[in-house]
C-alpha positions as CSV (number, residue, x, y, z in Angstrom):
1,X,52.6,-100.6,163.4
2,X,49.7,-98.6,162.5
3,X,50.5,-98.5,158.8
4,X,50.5,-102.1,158.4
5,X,47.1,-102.0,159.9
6,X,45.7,-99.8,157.4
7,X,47.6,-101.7,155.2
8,X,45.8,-105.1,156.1
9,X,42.4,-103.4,156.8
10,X,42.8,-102.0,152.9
11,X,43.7,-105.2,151.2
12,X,40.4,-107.0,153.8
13,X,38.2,-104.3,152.1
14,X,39.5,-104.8,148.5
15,X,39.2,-108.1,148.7
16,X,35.4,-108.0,149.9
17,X,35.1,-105.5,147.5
18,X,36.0,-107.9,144.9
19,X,34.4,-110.6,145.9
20,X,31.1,-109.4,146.1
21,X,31.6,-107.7,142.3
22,X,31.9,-111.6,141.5
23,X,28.9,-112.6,143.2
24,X,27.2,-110.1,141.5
25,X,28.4,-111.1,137.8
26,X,28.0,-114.8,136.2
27,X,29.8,-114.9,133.3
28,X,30.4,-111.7,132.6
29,X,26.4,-110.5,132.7
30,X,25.4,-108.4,136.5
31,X,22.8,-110.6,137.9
32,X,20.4,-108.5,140.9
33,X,20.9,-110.8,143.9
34,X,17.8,-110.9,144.8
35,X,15.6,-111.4,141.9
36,X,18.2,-113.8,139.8
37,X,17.5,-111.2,136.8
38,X,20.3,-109.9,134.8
39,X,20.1,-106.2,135.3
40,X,21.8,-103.3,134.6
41,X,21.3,-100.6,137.0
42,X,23.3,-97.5,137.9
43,X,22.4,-93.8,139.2
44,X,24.2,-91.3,137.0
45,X,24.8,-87.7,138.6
46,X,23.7,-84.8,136.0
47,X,22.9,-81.4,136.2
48,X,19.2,-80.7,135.2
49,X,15.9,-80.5,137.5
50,X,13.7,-83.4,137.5
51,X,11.9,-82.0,134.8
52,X,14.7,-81.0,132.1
53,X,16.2,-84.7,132.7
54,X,12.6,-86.1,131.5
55,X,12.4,-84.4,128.3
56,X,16.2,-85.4,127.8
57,X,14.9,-89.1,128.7
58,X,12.0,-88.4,126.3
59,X,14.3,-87.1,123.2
60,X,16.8,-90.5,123.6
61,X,13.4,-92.5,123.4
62,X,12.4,-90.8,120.2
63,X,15.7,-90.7,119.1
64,X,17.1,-94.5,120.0
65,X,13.8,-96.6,119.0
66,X,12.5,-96.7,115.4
67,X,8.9,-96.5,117.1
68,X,8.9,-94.8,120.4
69,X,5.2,-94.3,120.9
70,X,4.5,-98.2,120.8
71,X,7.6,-98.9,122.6
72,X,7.1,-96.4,125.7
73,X,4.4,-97.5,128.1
74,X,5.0,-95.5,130.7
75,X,5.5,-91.1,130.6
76,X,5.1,-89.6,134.1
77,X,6.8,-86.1,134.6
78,X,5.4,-86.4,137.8
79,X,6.9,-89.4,139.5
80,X,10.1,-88.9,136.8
81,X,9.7,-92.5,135.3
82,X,9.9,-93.5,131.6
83,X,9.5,-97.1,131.5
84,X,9.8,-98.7,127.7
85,X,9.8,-102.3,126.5
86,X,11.3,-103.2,123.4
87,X,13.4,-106.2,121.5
88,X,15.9,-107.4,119.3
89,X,16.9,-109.5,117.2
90,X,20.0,-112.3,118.3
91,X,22.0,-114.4,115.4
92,X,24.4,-117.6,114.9
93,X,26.4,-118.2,112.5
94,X,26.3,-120.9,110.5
95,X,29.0,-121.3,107.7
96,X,29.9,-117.8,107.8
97,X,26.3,-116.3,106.9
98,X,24.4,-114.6,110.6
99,X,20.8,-116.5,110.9
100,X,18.3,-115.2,113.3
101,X,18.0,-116.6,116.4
102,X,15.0,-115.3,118.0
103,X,14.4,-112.4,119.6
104,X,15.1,-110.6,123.1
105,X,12.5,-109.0,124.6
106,X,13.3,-106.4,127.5
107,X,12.5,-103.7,129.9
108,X,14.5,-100.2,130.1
109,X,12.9,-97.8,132.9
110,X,14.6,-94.6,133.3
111,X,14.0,-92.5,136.9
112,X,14.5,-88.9,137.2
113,X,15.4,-87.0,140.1
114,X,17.0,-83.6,140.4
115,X,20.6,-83.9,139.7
116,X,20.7,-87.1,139.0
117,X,19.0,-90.5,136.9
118,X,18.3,-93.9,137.2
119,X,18.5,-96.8,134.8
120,X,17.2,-100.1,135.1
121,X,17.7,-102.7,132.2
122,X,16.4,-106.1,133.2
123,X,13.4,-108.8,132.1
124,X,15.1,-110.5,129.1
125,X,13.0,-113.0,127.9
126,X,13.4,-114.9,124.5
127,X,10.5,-114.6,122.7
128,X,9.0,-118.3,121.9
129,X,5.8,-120.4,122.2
130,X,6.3,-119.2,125.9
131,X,8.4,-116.9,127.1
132,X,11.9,-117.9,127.8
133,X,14.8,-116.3,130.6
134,X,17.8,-115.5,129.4
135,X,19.2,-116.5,132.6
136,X,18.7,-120.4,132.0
137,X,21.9,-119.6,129.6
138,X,24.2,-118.9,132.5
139,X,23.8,-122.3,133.7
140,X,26.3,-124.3,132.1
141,X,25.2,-127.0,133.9
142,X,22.3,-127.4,132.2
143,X,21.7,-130.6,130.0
144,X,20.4,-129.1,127.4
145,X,23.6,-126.6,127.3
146,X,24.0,-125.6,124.1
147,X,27.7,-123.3,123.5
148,X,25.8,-120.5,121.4
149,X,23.8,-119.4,125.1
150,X,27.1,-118.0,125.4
151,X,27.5,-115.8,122.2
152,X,23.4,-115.1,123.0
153,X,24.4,-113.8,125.9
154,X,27.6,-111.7,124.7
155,X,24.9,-110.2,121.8
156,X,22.8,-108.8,124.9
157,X,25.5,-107.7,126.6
158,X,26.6,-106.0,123.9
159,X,23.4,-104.0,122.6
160,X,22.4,-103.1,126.3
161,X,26.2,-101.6,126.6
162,X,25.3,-99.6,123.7
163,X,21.8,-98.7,124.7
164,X,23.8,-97.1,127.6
165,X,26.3,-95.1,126.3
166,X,23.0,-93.9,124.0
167,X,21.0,-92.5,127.1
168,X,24.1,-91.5,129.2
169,X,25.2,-89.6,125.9
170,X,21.9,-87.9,125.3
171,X,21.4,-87.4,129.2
172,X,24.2,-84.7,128.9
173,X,22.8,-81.2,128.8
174,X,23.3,-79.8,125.4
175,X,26.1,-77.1,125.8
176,X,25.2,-73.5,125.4
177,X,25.8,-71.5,122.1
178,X,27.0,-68.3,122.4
179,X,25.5,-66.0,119.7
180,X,27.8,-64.4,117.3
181,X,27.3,-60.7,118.1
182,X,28.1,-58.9,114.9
């Protein structure tokens, strides 16, 4: 009897599990329940003091953006936060050729703790007269629903995947070299 009540509690908990991972996606983008943003956010665990993990934050913003000094707006050792605000460029295709589509601005913030790292990607906007959320685009709903939001919205998905795997990559400590003794 008692297996089958681990068994049930298990497949109660998956399923919650699961069902909030849906609540917390709309197609396909993570949306931060309580702001409506789309965010990425996740704490990575890696070895390195406070201090060692903000210089490593420092060389992927010097190394990942073409300008780092206009992009970064905020460089605290202290309270371990690099905050930078950047954009790029979206396309659709029209017979075959990519056209520019406008383009995305967002935030990246980066916060640094002993051991372990923060990152916050969030604030898409598309820059127009005004300012623009990307998140009107999940709302197929909308009236004025036009089929490319969709592919807009993979293209962000897409760079900010990248932009990831670029600070989780450059995050790593770099491995030691052993000298050739000779």
């Amino acid at each position: 009897m008692k297996p089958i009540k681990y068994l049930i509690f298990f497949v109660l908990i998956t399923t919650l599990s699961l069902q909030a991972q849906v609540n917390d996606t709309i197609m396909g983008m993570p949306v931060d329940d309580q702001t409506g943003l789309i965010t990425y956010q996740n704490v990575v665990e890696e070895e390195g003091s406070k201090k060692e993990l903000f210089y490593r934050a420092i060389d992927w913003v010097n190394n990942f953006y073409a300008n780092p000094v206009a992009v970064t707006k905020i460089r605290d050792v202290e309270t371990g936060r690099v905050e930078c605000r950047h954009q790029f460029r979206i396309t659709y295709k029209k017979e075959g050729v990519d056209l520019p589509a406008g383009m995305v601005l967002y935030t990246a913030i980066v916060e640094l703790k002993d051991g372990r790292y923060r990152y916050t990607i969030t604030d898409y906007v598309l820059k127009k007269a005004t300012r623009y959320p990307v998140e009107n685009w999940l709302n197929k709903d909308d009236p004025a629903y036009n089929e490319q939001w969709h592919v807009y919205l993979g293209q962000i998905d897409a760079f900010t995947r990248d932009l990831i795997a670029n600070l989780k990559e450059k995050m790593q400590p770099e491995p030691e070299v052993e000298e050739d003794e000779w």
